[in-house]
DSSP file (Angstrom, degrees, kcal/mol; ACC not computed):
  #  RESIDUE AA STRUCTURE BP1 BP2  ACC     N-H-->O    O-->H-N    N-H-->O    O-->H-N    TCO  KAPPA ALPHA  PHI   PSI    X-CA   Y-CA   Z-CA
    1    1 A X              0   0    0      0, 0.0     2,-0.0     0, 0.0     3,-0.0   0.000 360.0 360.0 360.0 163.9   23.2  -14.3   87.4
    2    2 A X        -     0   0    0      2,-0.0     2,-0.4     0, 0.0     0, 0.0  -0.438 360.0-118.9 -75.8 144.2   25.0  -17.4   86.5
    3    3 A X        -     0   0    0     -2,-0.0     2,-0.4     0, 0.0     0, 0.0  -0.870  28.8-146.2 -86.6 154.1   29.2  -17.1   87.9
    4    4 A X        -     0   0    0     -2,-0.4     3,-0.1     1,-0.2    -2,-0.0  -0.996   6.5-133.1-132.1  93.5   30.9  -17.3   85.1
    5    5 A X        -     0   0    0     -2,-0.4    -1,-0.2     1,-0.1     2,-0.0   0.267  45.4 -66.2 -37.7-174.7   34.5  -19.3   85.5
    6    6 A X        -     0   0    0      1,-0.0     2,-0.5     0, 0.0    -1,-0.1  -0.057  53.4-109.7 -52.1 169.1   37.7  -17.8   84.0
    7    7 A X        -     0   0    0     -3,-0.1     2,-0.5     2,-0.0    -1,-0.0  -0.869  31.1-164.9-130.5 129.2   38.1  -17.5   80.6
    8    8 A X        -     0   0    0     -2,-0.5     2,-0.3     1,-0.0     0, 0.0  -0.695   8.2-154.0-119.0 143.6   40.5  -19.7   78.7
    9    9 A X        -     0   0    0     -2,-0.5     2,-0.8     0, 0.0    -2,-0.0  -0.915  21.1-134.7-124.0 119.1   41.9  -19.3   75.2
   10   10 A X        -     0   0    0     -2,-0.3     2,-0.6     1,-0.0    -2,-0.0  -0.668  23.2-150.8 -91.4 123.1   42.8  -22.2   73.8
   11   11 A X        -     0   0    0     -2,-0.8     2,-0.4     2,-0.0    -1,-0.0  -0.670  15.9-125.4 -93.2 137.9   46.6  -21.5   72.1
   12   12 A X        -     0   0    0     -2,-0.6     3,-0.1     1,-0.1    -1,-0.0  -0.562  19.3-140.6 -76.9 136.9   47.7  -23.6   68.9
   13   13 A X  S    S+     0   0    0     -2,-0.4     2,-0.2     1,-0.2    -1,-0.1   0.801  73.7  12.5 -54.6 -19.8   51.3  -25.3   69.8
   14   14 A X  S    S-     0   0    0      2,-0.0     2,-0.8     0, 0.0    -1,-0.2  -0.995  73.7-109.5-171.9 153.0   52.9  -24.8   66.5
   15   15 A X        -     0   0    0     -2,-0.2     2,-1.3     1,-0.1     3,-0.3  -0.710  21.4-173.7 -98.7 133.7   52.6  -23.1   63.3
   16   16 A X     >  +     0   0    0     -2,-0.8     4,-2.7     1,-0.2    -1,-0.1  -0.258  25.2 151.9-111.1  54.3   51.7  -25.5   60.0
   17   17 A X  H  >  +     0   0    0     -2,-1.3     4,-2.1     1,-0.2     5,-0.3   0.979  68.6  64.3 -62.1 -36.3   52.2  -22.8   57.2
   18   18 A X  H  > S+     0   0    0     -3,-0.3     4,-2.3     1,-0.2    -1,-0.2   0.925 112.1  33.5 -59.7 -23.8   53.1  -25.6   54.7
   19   19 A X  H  > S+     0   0    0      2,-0.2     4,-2.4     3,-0.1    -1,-0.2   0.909 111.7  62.3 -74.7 -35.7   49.6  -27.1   55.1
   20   20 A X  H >X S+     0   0    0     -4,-2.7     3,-1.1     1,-0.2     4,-0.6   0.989 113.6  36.9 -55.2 -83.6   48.2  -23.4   55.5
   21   21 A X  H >X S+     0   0    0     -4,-2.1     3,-0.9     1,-0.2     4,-0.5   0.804 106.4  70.3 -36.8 -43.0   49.7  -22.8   51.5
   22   22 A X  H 3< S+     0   0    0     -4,-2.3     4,-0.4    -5,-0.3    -1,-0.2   0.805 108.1  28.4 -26.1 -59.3   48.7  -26.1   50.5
   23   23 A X  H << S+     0   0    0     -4,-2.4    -1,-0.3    -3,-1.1    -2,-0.2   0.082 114.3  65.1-112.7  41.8   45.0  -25.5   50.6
   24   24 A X  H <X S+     0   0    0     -3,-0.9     4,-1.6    -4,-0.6    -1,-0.2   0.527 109.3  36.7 -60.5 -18.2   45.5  -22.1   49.9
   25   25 A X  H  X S+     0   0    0     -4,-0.5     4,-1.6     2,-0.2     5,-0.2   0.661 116.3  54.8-116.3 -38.9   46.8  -23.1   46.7
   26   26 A X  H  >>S+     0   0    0     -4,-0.4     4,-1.7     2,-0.2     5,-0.5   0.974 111.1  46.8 -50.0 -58.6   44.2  -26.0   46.6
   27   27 A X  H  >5S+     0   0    0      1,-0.3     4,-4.4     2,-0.2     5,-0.5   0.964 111.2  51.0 -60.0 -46.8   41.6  -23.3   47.1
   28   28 A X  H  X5S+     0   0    0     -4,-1.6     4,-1.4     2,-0.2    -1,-0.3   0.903 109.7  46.5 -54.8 -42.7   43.1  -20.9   44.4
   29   29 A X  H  X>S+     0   0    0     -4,-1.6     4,-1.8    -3,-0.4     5,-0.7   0.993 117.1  47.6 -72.7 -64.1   43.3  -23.7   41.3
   30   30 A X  H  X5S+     0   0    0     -4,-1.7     4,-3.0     1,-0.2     5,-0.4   0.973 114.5  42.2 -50.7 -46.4   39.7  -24.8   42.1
   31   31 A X  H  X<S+     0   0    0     -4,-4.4     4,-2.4    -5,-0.5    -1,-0.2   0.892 111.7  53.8 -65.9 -16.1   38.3  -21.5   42.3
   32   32 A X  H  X5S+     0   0    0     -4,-1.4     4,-1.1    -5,-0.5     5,-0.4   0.919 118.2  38.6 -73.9 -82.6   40.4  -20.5   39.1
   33   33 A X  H  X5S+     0   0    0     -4,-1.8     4,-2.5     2,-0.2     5,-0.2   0.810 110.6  62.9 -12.4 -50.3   38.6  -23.9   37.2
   34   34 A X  H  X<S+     0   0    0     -4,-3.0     4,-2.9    -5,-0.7    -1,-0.2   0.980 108.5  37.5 -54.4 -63.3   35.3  -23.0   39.1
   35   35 A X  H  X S+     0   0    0     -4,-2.4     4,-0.6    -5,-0.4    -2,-0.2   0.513 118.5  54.5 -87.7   7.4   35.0  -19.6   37.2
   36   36 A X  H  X S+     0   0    0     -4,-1.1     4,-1.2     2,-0.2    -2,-0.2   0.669 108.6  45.0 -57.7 -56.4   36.4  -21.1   33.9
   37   37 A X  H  X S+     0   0    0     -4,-2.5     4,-2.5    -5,-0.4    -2,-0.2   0.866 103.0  58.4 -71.0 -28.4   34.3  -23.3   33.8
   38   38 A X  H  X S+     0   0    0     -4,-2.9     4,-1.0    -5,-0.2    -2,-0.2   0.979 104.8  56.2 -43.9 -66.0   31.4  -21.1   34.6
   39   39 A X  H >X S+     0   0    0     -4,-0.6     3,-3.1     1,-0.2     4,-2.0   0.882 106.9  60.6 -44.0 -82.7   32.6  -18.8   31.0
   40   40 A X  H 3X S+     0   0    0     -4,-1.2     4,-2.1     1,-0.3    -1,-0.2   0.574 102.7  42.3  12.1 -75.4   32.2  -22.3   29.2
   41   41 A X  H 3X S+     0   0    0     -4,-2.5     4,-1.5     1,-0.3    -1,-0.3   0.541 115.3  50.1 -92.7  12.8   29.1  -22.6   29.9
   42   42 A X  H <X S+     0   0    0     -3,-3.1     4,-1.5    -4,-1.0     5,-0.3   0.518 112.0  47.5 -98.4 -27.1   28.0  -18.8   29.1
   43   43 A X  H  X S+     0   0    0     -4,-2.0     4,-2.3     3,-0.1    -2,-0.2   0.914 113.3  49.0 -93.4 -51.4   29.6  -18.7   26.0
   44   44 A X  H  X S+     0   0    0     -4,-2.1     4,-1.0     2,-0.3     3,-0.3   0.806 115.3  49.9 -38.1 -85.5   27.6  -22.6   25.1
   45   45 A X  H  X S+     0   0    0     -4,-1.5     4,-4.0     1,-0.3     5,-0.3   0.653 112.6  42.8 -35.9 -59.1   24.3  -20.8   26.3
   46   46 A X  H  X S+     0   0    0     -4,-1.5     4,-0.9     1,-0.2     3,-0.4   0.983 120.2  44.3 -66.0 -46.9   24.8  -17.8   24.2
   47   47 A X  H >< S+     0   0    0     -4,-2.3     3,-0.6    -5,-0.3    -2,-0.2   0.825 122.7  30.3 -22.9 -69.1   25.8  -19.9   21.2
   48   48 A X  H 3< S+     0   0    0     -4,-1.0    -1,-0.2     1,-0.2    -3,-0.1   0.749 124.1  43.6 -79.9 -17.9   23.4  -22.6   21.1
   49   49 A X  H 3<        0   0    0     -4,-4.0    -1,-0.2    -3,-0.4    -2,-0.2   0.234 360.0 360.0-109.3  20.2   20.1  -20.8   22.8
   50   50 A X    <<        0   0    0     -4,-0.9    -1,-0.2    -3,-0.6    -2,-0.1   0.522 360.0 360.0 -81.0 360.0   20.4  -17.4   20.7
């Protein structure tokens, strides 16, 4: 078998929670839009192709 150094864990310096919330908040609005706009086009379909 291969030796196999140590095993090293790379640690972050510092915590960036305002960026962390940012695109959490990014992620939430799109996904909120995303499945709105999804109903849109499910209520069009049934309208126009019934």
């Amino acid at each position: 078998m291969a030796d196999h150094g140590t095993v090293e864990y790379a640690t972050a310096s510092g915590n960036d929670y305002p960026a962390h919330e940012a695109m959490y908040e990014t992620f939430l609005k799109i996904t909120k839009w995303g499945v709105a706009l999804v109903v849109i086009i499910l209520i069009l379909m049934a309208y126009f192709l019934v």
